[in-house]
C-alpha positions in Angstrom: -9.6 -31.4 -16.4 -6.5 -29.4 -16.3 -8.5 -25.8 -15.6 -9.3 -27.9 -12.7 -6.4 -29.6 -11.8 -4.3 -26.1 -12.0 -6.0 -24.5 -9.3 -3.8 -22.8 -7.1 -3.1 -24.5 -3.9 -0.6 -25.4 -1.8 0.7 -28.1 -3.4 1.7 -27.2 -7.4 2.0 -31.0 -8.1 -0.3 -30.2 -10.8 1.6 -27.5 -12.2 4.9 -29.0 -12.2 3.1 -32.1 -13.8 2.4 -30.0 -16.9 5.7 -28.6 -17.3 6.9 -32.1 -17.7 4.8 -32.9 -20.2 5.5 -29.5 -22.5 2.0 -29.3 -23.0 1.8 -25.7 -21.8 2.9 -24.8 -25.7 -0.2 -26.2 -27.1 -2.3 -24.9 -24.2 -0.8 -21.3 -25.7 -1.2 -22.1 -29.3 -4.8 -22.6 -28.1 -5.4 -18.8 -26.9 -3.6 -17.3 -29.7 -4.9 -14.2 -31.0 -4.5 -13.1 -34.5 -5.1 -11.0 -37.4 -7.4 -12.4 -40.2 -4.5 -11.6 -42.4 -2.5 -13.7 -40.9 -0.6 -12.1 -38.1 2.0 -10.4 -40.4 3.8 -8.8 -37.5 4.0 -11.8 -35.8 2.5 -10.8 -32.8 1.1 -13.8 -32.0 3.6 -16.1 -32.2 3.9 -18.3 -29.2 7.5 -19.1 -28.2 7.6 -23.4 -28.2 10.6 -24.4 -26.0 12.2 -21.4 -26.1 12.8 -21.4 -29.5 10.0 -22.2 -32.5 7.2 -20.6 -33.1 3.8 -22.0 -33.3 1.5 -19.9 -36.0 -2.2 -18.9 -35.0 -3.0 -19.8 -38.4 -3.3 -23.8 -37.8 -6.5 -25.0 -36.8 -7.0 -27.9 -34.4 -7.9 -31.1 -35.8 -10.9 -32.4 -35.4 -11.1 -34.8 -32.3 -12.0 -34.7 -28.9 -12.2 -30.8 -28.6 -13.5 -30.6 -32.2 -16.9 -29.2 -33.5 -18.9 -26.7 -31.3 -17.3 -27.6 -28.3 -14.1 -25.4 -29.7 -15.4 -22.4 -29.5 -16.0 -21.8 -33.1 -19.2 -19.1 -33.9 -22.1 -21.1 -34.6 -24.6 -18.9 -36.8 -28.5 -17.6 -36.2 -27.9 -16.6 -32.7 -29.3 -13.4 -31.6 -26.3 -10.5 -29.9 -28.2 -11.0 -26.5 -28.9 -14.2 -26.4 -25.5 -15.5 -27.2 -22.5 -15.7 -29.6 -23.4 -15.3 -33.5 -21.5 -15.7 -36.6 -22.7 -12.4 -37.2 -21.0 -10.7 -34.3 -17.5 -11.9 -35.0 -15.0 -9.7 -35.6 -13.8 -10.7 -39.2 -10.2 -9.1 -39.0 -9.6 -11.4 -36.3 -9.1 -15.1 -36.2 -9.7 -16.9 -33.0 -12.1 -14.2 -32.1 -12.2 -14.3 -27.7 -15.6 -12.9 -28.2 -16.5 -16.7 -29.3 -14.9 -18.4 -26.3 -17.7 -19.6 -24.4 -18.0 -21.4 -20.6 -17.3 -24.3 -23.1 -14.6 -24.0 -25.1 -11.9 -25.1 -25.7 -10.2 -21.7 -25.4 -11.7 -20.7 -22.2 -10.8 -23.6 -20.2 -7.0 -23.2 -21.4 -7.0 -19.4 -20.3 -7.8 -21.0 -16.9 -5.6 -22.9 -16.6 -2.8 -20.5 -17.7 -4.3 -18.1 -14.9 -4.3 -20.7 -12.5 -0.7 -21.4 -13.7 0.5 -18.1 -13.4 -1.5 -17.6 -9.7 1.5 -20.4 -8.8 4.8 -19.1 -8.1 6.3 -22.4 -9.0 5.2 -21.7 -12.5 5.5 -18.7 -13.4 9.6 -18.9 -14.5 8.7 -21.4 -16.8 5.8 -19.2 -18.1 8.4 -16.6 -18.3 10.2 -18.4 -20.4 7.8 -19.1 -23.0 6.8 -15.6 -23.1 3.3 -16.3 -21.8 2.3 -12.4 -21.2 2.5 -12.0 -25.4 -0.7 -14.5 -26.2 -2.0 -12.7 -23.4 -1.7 -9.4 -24.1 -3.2 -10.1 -27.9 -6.4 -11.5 -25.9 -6.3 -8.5 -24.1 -5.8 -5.9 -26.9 -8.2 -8.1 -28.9 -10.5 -7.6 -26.0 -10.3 -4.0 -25.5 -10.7 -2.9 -28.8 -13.6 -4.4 -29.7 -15.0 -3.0 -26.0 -14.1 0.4 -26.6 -14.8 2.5 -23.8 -18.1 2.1 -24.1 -21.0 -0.1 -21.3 -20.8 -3.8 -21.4 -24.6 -4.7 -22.0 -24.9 -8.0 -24.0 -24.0 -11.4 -23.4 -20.8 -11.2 -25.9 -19.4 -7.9 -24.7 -19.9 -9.8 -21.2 -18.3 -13.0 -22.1 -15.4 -11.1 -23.5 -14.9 -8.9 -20.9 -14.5 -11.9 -18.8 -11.5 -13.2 -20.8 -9.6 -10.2 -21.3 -10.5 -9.7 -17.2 -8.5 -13.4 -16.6 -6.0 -12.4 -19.1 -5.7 -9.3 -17.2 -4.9 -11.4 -14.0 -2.9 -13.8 -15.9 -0.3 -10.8 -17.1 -0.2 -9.1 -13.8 1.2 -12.4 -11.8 4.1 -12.7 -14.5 4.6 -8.8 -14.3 4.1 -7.4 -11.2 4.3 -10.6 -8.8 7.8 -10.6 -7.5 10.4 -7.2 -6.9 8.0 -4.3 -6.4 6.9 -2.4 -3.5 6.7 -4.6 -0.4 7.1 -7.7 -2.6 10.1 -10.2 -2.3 13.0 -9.4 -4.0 12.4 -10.7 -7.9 15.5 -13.0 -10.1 18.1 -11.4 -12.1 16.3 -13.6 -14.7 12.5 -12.2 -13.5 14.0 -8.4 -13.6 15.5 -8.8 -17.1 11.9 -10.7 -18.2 10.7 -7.3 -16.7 13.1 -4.7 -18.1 12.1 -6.3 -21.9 8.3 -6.7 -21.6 6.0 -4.6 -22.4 3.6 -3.4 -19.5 0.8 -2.1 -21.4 -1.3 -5.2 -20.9 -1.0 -4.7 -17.1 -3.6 -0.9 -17.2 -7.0 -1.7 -16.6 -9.8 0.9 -17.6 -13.5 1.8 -16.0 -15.3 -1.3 -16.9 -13.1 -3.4 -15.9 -12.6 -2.3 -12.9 -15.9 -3.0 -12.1 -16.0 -6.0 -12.9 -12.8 -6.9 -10.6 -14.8 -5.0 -7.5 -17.7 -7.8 -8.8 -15.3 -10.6 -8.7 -13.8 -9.8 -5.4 -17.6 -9.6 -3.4 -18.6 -12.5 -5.3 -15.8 -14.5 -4.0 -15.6 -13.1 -0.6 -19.5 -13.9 -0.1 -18.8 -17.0 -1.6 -20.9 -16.8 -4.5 -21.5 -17.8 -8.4 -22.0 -15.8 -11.1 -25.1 -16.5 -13.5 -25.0 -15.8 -17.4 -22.8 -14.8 -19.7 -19.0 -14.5 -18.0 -20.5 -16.3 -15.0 -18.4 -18.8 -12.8 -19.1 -20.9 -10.2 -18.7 -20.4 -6.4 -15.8 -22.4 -6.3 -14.0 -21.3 -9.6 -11.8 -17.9 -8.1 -10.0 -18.7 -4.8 -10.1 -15.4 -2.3 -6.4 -14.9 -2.4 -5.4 -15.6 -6.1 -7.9 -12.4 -6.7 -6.5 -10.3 -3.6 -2.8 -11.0 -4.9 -3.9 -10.1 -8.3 -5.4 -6.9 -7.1 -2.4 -5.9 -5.2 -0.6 -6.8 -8.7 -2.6 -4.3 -10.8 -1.8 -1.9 -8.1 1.8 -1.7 -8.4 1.0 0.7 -11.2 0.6 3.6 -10.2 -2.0 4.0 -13.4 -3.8 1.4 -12.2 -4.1 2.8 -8.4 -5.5 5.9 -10.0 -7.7 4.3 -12.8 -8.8 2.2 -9.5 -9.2 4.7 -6.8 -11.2 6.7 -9.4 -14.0 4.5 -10.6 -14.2 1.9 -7.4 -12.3 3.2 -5.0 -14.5 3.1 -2.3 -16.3 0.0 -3.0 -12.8 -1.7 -3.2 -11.6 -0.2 -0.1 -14.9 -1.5 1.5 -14.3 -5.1 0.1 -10.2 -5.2 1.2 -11.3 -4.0 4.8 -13.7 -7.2 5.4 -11.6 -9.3 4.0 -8.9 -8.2 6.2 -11.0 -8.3 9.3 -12.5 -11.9 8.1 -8.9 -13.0 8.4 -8.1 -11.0 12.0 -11.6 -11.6 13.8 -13.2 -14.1 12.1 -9.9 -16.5 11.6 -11.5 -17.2 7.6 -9.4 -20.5 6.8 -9.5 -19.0 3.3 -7.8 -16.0 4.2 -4.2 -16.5 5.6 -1.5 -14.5 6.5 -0.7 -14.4 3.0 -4.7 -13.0 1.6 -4.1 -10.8 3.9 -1.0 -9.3 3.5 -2.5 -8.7 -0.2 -5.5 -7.2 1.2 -3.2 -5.0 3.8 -1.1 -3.7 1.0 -3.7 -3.0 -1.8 -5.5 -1.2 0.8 -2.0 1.0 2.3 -1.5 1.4 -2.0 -5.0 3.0 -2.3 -5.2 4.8 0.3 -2.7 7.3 -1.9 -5.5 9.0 -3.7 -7.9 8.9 0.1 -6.3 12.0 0.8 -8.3 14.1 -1.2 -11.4 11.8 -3.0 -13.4 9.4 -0.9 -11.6 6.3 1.1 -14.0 4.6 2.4 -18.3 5.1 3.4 -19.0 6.9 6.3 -20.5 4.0 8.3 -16.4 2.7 8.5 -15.8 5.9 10.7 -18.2 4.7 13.2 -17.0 3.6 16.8 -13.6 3.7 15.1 -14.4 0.6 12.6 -11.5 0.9 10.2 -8.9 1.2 13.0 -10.1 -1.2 15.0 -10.0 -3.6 12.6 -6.4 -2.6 10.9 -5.5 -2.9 14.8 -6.9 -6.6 15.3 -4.8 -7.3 12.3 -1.6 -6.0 13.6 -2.1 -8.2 16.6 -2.7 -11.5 15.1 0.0 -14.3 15.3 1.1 -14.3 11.5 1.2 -11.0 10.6 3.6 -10.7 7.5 6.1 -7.6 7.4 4.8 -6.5 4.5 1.2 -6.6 5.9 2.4 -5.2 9.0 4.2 -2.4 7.4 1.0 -1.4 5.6 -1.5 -1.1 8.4 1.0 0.6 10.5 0.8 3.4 7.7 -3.2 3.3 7.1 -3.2 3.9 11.3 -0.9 6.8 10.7 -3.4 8.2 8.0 -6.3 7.7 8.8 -7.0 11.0 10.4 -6.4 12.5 6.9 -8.3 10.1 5.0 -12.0 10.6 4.0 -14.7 8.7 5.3 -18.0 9.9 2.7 -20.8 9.1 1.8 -22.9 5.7 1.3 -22.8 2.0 -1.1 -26.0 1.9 -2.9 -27.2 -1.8 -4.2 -26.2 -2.1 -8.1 -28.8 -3.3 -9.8 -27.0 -4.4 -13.3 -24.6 -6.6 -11.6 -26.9 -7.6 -8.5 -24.2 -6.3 -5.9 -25.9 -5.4 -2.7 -25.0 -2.8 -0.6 -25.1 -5.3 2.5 -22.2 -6.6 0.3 -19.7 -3.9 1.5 -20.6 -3.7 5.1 -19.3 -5.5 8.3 -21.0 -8.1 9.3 -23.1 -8.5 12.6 -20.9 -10.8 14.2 -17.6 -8.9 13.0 -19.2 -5.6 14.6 -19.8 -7.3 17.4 -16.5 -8.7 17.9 -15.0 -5.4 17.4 -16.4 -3.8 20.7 -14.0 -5.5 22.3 -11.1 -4.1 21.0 -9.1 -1.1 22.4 -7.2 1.2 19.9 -4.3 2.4 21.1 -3.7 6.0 21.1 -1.1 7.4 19.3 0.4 10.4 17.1 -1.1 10.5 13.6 1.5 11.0 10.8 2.5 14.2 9.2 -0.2 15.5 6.9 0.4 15.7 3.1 0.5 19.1 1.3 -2.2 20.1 -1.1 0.6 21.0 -3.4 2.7 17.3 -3.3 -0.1 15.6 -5.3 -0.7 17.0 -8.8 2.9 17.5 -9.3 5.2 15.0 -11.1 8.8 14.4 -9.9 11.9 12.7 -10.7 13.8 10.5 -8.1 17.2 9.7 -8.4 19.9 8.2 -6.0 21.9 11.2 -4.2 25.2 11.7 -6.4 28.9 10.4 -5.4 31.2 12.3 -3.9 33.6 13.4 -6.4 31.2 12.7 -9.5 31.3 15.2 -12.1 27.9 14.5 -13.9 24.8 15.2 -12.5 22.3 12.2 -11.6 19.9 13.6 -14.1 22.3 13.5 -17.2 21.9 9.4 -16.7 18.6 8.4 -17.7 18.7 5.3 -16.1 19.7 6.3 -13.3 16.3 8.5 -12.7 13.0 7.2 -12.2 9.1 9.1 -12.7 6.7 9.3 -10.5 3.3 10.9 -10.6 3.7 12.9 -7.6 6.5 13.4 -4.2 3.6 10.9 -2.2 4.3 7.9 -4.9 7.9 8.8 -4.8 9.1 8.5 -1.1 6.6 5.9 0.4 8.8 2.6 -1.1 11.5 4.2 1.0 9.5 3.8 4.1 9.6 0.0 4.1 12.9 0.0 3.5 14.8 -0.8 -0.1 16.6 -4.0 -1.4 19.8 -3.1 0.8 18.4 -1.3 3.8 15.5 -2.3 5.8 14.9 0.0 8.6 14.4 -0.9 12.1 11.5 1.3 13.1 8.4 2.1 11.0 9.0 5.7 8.8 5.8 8.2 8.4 
């Protein structure tokens, strides 16, 4: 009832319902990750009210969660069929592996995702310390995954829940203060500054399976078998704001532009011209900001590996649709900003190739193409001409730099000498592009190339 109840929406009565109740403590307690010897580095201690800790160690009484329907192994299954005794890891108590569509466990990692897909929420998330639980999931997750395929129904079922937990950790991380973002809390930057962001890199399979996700839910359909969901279960825009999330890593943009780039690409461009020509109700100004942005953020690593299939360079597709977008009613700043930078690239960024259909995952080709009636619609629209943007050196991205603010007149040390003060970046491209929307005391007037 409360996975269902949590789902974002516009109105977080829900949400603020549960923090009311302080029952988001035991909904922790109830994902808690630990060591079969007992969590000796306290890891995963969950933070109760700020203060006490709540040990993974306790087991849930019997009741109306008790039995099976917890999530506890039940022996003489067979790996492909489902979830054995056999198959769980013993150094682990609370195994995710064994958190099946019915569990216990599974339902409360929804509703935490759902709860942190809220912006109401996630402060008081914050405040627990919600990303640690998570992030045990997720290292749980990982290293029993390996970096190997994910072929039977347990690797499936727990790649599923280290995918939400994935989602879960990049709302409380990456939601609020980064690139094109509103501005975050002192109290959200200093959750930042103290947290580690490990839990935020995603890796090859995974990134599949969020390309999965995100054509599932824009065709608006269910997933069968093990780490299925229901038509109904993801909302469009929690996994588009999520996506752009994961992207304000620059790791992540490259682990993602790597392994899916194109397919993603694909994906983000309908759903942006679903919002602009079609007028989805599911996509608002706000899904599509998301899918503006993720799609400017990617297009960092277009200038030299594949953006997006050749069919999109057809009769002008891409721009034509990036243009509808800039001319609809609610375009967001942010949104508008980001388009306005794909037009200026776009003569630099390469259109390659084809989408085959993906037989293992049953993701059709068809999936990342335009439809009929958007193609159509797009006739109609005239792209204005104008001056592409300066292109990129070859040499800019391979090269890591240092940023740092200009120094003070008069000041004696260098800007370097404060480590602070000086921030990484993977190459110049990474570096300068913030400053063309502007930064938390400037916002120019007139878009920057």
């Amino acid at each position: 009832a409360l996975k269902n109840l949590t789902r974002p929406s516009k109105d977080p009565l829900a949400a603020h319902a549960l923090m009311d109740t302080a029952i988001v403590p035991l909904i922790l307690k109830a994902v808690a990750v630990g060591s079969g010897s007992g969590s000796s580095d306290g890891a995963t201690d969950v933070n109760v009210n700020g203060s006490a800790a709540a040990s993974t160690a306790d087991k849930e009484d019997d009741g109306p969660f008790g039995g099976d329907s917890c999530g506890a192994p039940c022996g003489g299954w067979d790996q492909n069929e489902g979830i054995g005794s056999e198959n769980v890891n013993p150094n682990v108590t609370n195994d995710p592996s064994t958190w099946d569509a019915n569990s216990l466990q599974d339902a409360a990692l929804f509703t935490l995702l759902n709860m942190s897909a809220i912006p109401a929420a996630r402060p008081y998330l914050r405040e627990l310390d919600s990303t640690k639980p998570l992030a045990q999931i997720i290292k749980a997750a990982t290293t029993r995954l390996g970096s190997g395929s994910i072929t039977t129904n347990q690797q499936k079922q727990l790649a599923f829940q280290c995918l939400k937990a994935r989602m879960a950790v990049a709302f409380l991380l990456a939601s609020e203060g980064h690139f094109g973002q509103s501005r975050a809390t002192s109290e959200t930057t200093a959750y930042y500054a103290r947290t580690e962001r490990s839990a935020m890199l995603t890796n090859k399979s995974e990134a599949i399976l969020i390309v999965e996700l995100l054509a599932n839910v824009l065709h608006q359909r269910a997933k069968d078998g093990a780490g299925g969901y229901s038509a109904a279960t993801f909302s469009i825009k929690v996994v588009l704001c999520a996506i752009r999330c994961l992207l304000t890593s620059a790791e992540n943009q490259a682990t993602l532009a790597t392994h899916v780039g194109v397919q993603l690409n694909a994906l983000l461009l309908i759903a942006l011209a679903q919002h602009a020509i079609r007028r989805a109700p599911a996509i608002d100004s706000e899904a599509a900001e998301h899918a503006s942005f993720s799609l400017y953020l990617l297009s960092n690593s277009g200038f030299k590996n594949p953006f997006l299939p050749m069919p999109y360079s057809f009769g002008s597709q891409a721009d034509k649709v990036l243009t509808s977008y800039l001319q609809t009613p609610n375009v967001t700043p942010a949104g508008q900003h980001a388009a306005s930078q794909l037009l200026l690239r776009m003569k630099y960024l390469i259109f390659q190739g084809e989408i085959e259909d993906d037989g293992d995952s049953g993701i059709k080709s068809s999936d990342f193409e335009l439809s009929f009636e958007i193609k159509r619609d797009l006739e109609s629209i005239v792209v204005e001409t104008r001056s592409p943007g300066a292109k990129p050196r070859e040499d800019i991205f391979d090269r890591p730099i240092l940023r740092s603010r200009a120094p003070k007149k008069g000041m004696e040390k260098a800007p370097w000498d404060n480590a602070s003060s000086v921030s990484p970046f993977p190459n110049a491209l990474l570096a300068i592009q913030q400053m063309s929307f502007g930064s938390t005391k400037v916002r120019h007037l007139g878009s920057i190339d």
